[in-house]
C-alpha positions as CSV (number, residue, x, y, z in Angstrom):
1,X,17.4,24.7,-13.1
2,X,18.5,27.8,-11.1
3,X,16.1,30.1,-13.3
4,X,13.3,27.4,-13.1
5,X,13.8,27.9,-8.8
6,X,13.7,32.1,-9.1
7,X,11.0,32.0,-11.6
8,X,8.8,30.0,-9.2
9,X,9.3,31.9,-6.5
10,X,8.3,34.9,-8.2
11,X,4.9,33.7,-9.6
12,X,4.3,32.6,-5.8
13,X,4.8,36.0,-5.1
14,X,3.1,37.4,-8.4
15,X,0.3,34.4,-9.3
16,X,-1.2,36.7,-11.8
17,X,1.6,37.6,-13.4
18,X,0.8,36.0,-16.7
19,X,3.9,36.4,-18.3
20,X,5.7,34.9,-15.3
21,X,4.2,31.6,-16.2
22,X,5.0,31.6,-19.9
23,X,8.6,32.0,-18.7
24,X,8.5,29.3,-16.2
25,X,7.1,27.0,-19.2
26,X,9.7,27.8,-21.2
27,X,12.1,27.0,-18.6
28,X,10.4,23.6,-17.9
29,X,10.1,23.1,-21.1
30,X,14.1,23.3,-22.2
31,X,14.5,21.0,-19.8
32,X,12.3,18.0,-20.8
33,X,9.6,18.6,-17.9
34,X,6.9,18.6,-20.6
35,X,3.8,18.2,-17.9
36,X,5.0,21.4,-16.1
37,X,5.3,23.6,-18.9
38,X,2.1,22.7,-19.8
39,X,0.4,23.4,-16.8
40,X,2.5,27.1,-16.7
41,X,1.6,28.0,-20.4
42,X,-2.1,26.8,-19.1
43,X,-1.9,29.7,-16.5
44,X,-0.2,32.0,-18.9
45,X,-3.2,32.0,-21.2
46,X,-3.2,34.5,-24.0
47,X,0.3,35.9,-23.6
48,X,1.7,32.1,-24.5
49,X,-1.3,32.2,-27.2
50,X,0.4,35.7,-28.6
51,X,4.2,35.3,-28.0
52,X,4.1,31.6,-29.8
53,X,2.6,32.9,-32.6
54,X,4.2,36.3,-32.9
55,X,7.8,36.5,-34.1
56,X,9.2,38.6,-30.6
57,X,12.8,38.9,-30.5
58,X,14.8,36.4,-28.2
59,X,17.1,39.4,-26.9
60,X,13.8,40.8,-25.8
61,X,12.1,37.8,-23.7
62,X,15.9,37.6,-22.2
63,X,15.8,41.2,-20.7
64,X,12.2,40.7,-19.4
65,X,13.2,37.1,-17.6
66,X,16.3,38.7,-16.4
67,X,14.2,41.1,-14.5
68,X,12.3,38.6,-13.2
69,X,14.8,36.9,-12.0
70,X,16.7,39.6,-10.5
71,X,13.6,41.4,-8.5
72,X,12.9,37.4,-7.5
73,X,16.3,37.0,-6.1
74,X,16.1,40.4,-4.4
75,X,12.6,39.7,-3.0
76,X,14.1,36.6,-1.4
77,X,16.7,38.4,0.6
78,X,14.3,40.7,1.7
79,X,12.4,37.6,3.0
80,X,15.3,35.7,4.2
81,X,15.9,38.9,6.5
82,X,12.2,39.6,7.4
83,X,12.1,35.9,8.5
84,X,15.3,36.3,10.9
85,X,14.2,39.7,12.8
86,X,10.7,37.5,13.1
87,X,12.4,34.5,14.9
88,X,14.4,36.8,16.7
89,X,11.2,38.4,18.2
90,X,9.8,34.7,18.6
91,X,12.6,33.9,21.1
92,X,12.7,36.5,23.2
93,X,8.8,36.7,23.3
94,X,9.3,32.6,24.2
95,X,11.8,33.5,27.0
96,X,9.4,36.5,28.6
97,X,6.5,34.7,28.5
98,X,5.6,32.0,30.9
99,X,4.7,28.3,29.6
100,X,1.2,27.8,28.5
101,X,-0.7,24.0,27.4
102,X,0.8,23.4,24.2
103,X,-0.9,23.7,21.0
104,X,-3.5,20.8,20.1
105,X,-3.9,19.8,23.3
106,X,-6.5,20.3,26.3
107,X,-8.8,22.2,23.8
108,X,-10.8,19.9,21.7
109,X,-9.5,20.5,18.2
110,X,-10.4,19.2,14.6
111,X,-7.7,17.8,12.1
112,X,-7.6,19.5,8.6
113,X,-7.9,16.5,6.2
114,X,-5.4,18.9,3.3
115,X,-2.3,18.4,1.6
116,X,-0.1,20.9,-0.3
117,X,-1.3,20.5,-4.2
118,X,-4.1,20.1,-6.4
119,X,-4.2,17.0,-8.1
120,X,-4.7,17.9,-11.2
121,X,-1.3,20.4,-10.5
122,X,1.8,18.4,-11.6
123,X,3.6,18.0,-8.7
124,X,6.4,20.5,-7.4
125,X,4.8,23.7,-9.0
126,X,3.6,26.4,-7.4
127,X,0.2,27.5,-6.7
128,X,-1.9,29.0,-8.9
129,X,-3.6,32.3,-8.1
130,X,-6.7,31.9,-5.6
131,X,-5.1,28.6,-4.6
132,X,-4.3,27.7,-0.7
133,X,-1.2,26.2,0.9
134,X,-2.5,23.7,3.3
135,X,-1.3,21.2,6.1
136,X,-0.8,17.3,5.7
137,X,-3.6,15.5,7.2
138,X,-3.3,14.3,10.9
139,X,-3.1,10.4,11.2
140,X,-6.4,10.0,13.0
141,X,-8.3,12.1,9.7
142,X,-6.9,9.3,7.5
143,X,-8.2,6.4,5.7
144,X,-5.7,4.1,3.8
145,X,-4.9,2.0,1.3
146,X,-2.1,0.7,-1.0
147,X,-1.4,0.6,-4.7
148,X,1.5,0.5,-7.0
149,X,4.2,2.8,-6.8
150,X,3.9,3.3,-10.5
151,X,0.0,4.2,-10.1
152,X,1.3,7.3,-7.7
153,X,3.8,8.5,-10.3
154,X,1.8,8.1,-13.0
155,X,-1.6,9.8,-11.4
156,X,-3.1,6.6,-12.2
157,X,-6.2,5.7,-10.2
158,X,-6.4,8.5,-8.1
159,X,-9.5,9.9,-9.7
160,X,-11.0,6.5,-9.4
161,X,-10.6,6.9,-5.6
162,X,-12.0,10.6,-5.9
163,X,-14.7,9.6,-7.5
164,X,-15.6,7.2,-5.1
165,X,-19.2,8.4,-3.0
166,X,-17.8,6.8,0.0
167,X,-14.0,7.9,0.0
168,X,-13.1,9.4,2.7
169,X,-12.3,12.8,3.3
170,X,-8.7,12.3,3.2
171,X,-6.7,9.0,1.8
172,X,-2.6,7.9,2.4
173,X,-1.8,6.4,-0.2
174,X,0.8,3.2,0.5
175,X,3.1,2.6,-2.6
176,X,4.3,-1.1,-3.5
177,X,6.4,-2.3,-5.7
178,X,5.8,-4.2,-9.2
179,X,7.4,-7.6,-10.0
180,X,6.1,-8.3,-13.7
181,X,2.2,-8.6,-13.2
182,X,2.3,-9.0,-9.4
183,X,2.5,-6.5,-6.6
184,X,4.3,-6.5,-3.3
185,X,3.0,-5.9,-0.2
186,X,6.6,-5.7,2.1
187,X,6.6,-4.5,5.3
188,X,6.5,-1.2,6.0
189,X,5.4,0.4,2.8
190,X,6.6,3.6,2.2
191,X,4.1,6.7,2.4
192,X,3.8,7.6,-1.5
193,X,1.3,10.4,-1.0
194,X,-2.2,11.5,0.4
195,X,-4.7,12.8,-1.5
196,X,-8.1,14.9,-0.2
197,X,-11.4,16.3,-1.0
198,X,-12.5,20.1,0.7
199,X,-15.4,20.9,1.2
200,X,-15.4,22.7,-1.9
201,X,-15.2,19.6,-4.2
202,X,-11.5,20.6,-4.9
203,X,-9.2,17.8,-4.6
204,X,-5.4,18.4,-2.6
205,X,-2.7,16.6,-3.3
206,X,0.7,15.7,-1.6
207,X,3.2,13.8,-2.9
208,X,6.1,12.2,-0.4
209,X,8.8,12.0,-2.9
210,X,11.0,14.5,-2.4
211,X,12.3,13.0,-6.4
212,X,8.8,13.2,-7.8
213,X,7.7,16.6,-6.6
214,X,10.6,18.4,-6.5
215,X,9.8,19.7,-2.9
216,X,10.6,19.3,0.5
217,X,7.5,17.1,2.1
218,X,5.7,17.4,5.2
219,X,7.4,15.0,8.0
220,X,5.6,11.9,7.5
221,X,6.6,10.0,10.9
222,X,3.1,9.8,12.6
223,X,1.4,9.1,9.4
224,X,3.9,5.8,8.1
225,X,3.8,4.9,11.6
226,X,-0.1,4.7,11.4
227,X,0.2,2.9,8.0
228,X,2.1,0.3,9.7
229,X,-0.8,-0.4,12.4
230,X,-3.1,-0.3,9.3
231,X,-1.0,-3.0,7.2
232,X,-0.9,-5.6,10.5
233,X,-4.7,-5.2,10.5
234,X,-5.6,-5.7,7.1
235,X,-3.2,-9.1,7.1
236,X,-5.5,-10.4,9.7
237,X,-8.3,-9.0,8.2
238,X,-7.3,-11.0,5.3
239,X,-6.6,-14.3,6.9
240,X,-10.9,-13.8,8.9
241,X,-11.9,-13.2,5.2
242,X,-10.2,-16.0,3.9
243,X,-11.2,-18.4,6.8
244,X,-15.2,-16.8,6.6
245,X,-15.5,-17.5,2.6
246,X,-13.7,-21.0,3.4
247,X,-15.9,-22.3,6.4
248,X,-18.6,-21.5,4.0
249,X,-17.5,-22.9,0.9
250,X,-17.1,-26.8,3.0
251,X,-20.0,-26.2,5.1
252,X,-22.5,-24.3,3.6
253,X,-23.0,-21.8,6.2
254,X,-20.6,-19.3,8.1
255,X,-19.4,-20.1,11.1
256,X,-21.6,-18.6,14.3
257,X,-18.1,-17.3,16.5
258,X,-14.3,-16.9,16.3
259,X,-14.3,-20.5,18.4
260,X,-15.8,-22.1,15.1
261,X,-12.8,-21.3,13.5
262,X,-10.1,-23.0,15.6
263,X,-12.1,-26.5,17.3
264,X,-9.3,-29.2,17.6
265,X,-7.8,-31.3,14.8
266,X,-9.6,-32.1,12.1
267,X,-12.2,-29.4,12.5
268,X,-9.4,-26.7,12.7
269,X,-9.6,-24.0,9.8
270,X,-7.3,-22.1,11.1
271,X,-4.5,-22.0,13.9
272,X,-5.7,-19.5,15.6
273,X,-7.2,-16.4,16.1
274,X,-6.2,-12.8,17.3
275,X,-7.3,-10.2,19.4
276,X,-7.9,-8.1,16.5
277,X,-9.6,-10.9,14.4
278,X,-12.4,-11.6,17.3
279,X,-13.2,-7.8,17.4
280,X,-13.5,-7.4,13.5
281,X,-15.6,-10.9,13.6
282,X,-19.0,-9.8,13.8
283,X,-18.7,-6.5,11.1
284,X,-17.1,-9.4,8.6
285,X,-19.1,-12.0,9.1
286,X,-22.4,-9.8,8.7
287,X,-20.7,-8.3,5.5
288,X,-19.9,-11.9,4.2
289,X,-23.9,-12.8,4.7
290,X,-25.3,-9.6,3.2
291,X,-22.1,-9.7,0.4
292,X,-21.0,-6.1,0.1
293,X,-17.4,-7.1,0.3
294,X,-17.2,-9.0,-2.8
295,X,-14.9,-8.0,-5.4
296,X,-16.1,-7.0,-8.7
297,X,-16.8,-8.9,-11.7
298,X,-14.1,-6.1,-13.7
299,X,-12.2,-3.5,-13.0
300,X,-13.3,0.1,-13.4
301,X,-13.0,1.2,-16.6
302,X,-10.9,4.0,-15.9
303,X,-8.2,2.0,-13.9
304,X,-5.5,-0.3,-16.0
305,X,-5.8,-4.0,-16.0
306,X,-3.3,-5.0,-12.8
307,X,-3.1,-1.4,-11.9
308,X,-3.6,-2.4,-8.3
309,X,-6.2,0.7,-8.4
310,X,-8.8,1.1,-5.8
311,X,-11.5,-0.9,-6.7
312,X,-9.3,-3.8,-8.1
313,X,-10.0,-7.0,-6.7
314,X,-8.0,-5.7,-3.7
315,X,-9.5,-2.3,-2.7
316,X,-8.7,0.5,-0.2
317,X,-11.3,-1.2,2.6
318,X,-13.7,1.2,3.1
319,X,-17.2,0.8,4.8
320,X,-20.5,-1.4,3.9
321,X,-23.7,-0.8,4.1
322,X,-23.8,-0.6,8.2
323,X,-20.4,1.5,8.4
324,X,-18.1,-1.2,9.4
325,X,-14.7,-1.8,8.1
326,X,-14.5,-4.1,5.0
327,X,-11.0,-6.0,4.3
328,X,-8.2,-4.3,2.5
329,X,-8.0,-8.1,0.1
330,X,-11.0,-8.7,-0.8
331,X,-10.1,-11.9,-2.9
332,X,-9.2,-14.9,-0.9
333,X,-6.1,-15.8,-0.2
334,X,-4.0,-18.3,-2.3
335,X,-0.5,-20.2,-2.7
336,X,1.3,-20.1,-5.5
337,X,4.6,-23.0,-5.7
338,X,7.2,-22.0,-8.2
339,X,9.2,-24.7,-9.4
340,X,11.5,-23.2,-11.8
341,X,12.6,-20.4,-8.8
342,X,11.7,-22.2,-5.8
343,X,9.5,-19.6,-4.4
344,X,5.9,-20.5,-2.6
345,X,4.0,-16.8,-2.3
346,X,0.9,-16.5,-0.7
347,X,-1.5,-13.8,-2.9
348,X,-4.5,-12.3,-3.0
349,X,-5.3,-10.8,-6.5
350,X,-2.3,-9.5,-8.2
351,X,-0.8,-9.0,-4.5
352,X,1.7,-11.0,-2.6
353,X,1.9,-10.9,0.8
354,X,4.8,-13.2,1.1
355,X,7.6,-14.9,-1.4
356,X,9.4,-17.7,0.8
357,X,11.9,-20.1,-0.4
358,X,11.1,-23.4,-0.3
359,X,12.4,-26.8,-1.1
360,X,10.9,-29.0,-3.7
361,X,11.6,-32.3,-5.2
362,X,12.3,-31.4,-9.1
363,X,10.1,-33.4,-11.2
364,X,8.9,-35.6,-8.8
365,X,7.0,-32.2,-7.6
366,X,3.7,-32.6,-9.4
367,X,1.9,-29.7,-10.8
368,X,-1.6,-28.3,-11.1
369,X,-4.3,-27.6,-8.9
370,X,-4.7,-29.0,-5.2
371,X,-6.4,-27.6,-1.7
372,X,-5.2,-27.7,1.8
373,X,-7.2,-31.3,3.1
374,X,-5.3,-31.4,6.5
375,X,-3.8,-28.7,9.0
376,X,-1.6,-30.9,11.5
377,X,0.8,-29.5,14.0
378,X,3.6,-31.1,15.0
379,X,3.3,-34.7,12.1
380,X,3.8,-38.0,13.8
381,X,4.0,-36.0,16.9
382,X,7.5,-34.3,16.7
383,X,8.3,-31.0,16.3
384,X,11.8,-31.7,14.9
385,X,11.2,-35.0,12.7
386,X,11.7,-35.1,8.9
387,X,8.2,-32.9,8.6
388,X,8.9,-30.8,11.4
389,X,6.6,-28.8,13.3
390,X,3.6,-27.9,10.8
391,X,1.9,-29.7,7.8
392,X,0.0,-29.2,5.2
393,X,-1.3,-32.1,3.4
394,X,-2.5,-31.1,-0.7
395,X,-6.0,-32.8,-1.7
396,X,-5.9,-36.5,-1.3
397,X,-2.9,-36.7,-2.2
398,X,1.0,-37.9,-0.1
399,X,2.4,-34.5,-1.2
400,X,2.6,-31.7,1.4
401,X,3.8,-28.6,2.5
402,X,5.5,-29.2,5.7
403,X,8.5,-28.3,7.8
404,X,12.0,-29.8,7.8
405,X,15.2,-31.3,9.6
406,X,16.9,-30.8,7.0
407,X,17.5,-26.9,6.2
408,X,20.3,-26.9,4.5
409,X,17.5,-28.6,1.5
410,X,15.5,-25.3,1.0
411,X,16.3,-23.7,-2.0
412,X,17.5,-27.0,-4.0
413,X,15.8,-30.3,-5.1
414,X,16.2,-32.7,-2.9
415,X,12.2,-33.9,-1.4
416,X,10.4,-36.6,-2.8
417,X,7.6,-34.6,-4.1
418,X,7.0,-32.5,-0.8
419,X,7.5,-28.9,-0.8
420,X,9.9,-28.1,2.2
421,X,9.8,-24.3,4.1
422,X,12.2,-23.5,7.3
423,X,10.4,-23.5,10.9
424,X,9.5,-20.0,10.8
425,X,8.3,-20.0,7.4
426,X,5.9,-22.7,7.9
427,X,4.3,-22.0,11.4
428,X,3.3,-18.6,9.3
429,X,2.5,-19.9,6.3
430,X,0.3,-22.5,8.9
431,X,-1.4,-19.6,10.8
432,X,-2.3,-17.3,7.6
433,X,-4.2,-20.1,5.6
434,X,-7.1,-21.7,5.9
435,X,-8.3,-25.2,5.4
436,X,-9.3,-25.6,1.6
437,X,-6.7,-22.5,0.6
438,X,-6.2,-23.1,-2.9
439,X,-2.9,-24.1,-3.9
440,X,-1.5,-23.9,-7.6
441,X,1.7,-25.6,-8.6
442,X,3.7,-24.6,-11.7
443,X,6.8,-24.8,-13.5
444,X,6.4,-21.4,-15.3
445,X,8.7,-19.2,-13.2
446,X,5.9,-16.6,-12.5
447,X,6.7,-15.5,-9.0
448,X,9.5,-13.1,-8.6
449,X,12.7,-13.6,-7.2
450,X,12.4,-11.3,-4.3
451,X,12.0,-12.9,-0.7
452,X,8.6,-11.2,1.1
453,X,9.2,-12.3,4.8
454,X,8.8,-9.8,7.5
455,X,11.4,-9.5,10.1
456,X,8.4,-9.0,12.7
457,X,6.0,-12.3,12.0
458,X,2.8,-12.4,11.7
459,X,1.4,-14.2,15.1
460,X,1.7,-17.9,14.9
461,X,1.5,-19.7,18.8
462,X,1.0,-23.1,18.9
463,X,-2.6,-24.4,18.4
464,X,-4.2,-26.4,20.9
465,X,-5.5,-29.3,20.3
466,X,-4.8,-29.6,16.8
467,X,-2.0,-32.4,16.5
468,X,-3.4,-35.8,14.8
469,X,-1.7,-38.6,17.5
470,X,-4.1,-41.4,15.7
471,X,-2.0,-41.3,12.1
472,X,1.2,-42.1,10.8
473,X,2.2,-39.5,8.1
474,X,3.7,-41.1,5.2
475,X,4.0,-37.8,2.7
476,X,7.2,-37.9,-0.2
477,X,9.4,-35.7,1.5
């Protein structure tokens, strides 16, 4: 791997050196990095064309690479000290001359949407001749979105989103985990790489995986601390959706302000609604009427089935038609009860948001298809009674998903019927669905075994108005 480091350093140095890059190959090649040694025997041209079909001695391509190697290493020194006598002069300039406005501020500057490598360059090679080392995008430049951490590695869905007419100049791309056929949205996902178009049409790519690309990445502080921002928003982007496609769907007609959302008990779709959801209102509620944030009938041809691709059922937001922000989930959201692991996992597509634990009652937990009929806080007017603070009553029906005084139950059968979550699980869970959020029960063991629940909670104060003092619960916990 030594010579594979020297080599590339000399055809940074020497990018036409054609024979340079058939030596490189060769050297990715003997070590199993088949994609690399491709791309170098693609930059080699005809001297891989003549020295794989010609018989040339081995002793012969030895003492050539060993030249290489040796006015590489040599060249290096030579840069190494360059580089000191340069930050020497740096210094003492710094120390003679008096403070100025740092750089990037005060002047009105513009962020270079860029990134280290071409995307169709495997990643931790160097640069062809002609090509450009660039900066990372700055956070403001960047759009986002998140897809499987297997889609980065793989390249997967990347020319999807370049082919995309209204992709933004520059993307970060979010990686998430797989669980079988499900993806997991956990909080904070890590920065897998960004990817943008010049103005030239060429494409720039930068990987964050110091394992992937071999490299040392640009820091990524400012960008993963944006990506966070972004993730809050598109949960409660996701929960306005969700509520908007709901309201409709019992009603006929979407609702006409963030206050038809939230009216007291029984009227109360959801819990509540944030700061963020009120602004985002009137965009989502136009694009709900004119429908330009519906999902696709099928994925893109080019993208694998579950892929969690741009463009699949969830997408990477994006604009509509009148430039406003569309969700990140574009399907509604859903609950999924796992009897067999005792997991509940809210979804959207092929996407979980969150994997709880939860309490259920065995057989006597029925399964199929139901529909949140009734958002109550605090059942039969106690916070801390056998329901505790939040319920969730399942079609017409006396199962629920509710709260419990009893948490020593969740994980094990011991309910009625009833499916059981802690306090905090439940005044989420309460807050992020909607009333009529479908809810599918099965025995199957399709959710994974991984818990999804956020150290920081997505906001969940107690509603107004929205207890139920005129009825006596009677659900099977």
């Amino acid at each position: 791997m030594k010579n594979s480091q020297h080599l590339k350093a000399y055809v940074q140095m020497h990018p036409d050196n054609k024979m340079a890059w058939y030596l490189l190959g060769k050297e990715y090649y003997k070590n199993g990095q088949f994609g690399k040694a491709n791309y170098c025997f693609n930059q080699a041209g005809e001297v891989y064309e003549a020295f794989e079909r010609s018989k040339v001695p081995a002793e012969m391509l030895r003492e050539y690479e060993d030249g290489l190697l040796e006015s590489a290493r040599e060249r290096q020194q030579s840069g190494l000290r360059r580089r000191r006598v340069l930050l020497a002069l740096m210094v003492l300039l710094l120390m003679l001359i008096p403070a100025a406005v740092a750089p990037g501020f005060g002047q009105g500057s513009t962020a270079q949407p860029a990134a280290e490598e071409a995307a169709s360059r495997p990643e931790g090679l160097p640069q062809a001749a002609g090509e450009q080392q660039e900066s990372p995008p700055e956070p403001a430049s960047l759009a986002f979105t998140a897809v499987g951490a297997d889609t980065v590695a793989g390249g997967q869905g990347l020319a999807a989103l370049l082919r995309g007419e209204k992709t933004p100049s520059a993307t970060a791309l979010l990686g998430m985990k797989r669980a079988g056929k499900w993806l997991l949205w956990n909080k904070r996902l890590p920065l897998a790489a960004t990817v943008s178009r010049q103005g030239n049409g060429r494409a720039v790519y930068q990987s964050y995986d110091p394992a992937a690309c071999e490299c040392q990445p640009p820091d990524a502080a400012d960008i993963q601390k944006e990506a966070g921002r972004w993730q809050d928003r598109q949960e409660e982007l996701a929960v306005l959706w969700s509520a908007l496609r709901a309201y409709k769907s019992a009603k006929g007609t979407l609702p006409g302000s963030p206050a038809d959302l939230v009216k007291p008990f029984p009227a109360n779709v959801l819990g509540g609604v944030t700061p963020r959801m009120k602004e985002a209102f009137p965009a989502l509620r136009a694009a709900a009427l004119a429908g330009t944030a519906q999902p696709a009938a099928s994925p893109p041809p080019s993208a694998a089935p579950g892929s969690g691709a741009p463009g699949q059922g969830a997408s990477g937001g994006g604009a509509g038609a009148d430039g406003a922000e569309l969700p990140f989930f574009r399907e509604p959201l859903v609950i999924i009860v796992d009897k067999q692991k005792h997991r509940l996992a809210l979804a959207s597509g092929n996407i979980i948001l969150r994997n709880y634990a939860v309490g259920l009652g065995g057989d006597k937990t029925p399964e199929g298809e139901f529909a949140i009929s009734d958002k109550v806080v605090n059942p039969n007017g106690r916070d801390n009674g056998e329901f505790g603070s939040r319920g969730m009553q399942l079609s017409d029906s006396n199962y629920a998903i509710h709260g419990t005084n009893e948490p020593d139950s969740i994980g094990k059968d011991e309910s009625l019927g009833c499916i059981r979550m802690s306090r905090k699980d439940i005044e989420e869970l309460f807050a992020m669905v909607p009333m009529g959020t479908k809810v599918t029960i099965t025995g199957k063991g399709s959710l994974p075994e991984e818990l999804i629940v956020p150290e920081e909670r997505y906001p969940s104060d107690s509603p107004r108005n929205q207890t139920n003092p005129h009825k006596v619960y009677h659900w099977l916990n």
